[in-house]
C-alpha angles and dihedrals in degrees: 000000000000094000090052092056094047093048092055097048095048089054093041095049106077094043084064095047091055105115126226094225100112095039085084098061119107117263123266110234126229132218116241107214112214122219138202102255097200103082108198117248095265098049090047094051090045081050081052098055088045095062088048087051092051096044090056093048091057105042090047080055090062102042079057096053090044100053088043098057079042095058088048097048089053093048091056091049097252099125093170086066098042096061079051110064087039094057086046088050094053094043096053083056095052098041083042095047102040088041088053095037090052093041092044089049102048084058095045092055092042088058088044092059091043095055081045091054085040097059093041085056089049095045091040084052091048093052092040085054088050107043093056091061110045086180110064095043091089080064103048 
């Protein structure tokens, strides 16, 4: 008992003896970088495939967690919990997998629709170009 109290007071000591002194001084400001805000297709459907992958990665976290506690509490003879913790463990894969895929989907397809608008603008700026000049559109 007595080790525990020095050794928190020991850790909690020098937090107490730390002056006020520089607290007065005036703030340091901090540059605020702005950012384009428009992401191009293929940045937004990697950012897609990203979310599905993070989803994945957490609800497989949980399924871990669940079939762990289930093993323990087997182990310990409480089968109740452990069907439990099973069934938690399950359902924090389900809820994980099904938030990162639908996110992941809804920027995927955003991408998808951006590379579509940029290859109307491309194709509108190639019949424009021909258009102007009747004459060289034999030769396109």
């Amino acid at each position: 008992m007595t080790c525990y109290l020095a050794l928190s007071l020991a850790i909690a000591f020098p937090g107490w003896s730390q002056s006020n002194a520089n607290q007065d001084s005036t703030p340091v400001e901090k540059k605020v970088q702005e950012k384009d805000k428009s992401k191009g297709p293929g940045k937004e459907m990697a950012k897609g495939g990203e979310d599905v992958a993070k989803g994945v990665g957490k609800g497989t976290a949980d399924l871990g967690k669940g079939v762990a506690g289930g093993v323990g509490n087997l182990a310990k003879g409480n089968v109740g919990g452990a069907g439990a913790s099973m069934g938690k463990g399950v359902v924090g894969f389900g809820k994980n997998v099904t938030v990162g895929t639908a996110k992941g989907l809804g920027k995927i397809g955003k991408g998808s629709v951006g590379e579509f608008k940029k290859l109307h603008k491309k194709s509108e700026k190639k019949q424009t170009t021909m258009t102007r000049f009747p004459g060289l559109a034999a030769f396109a």
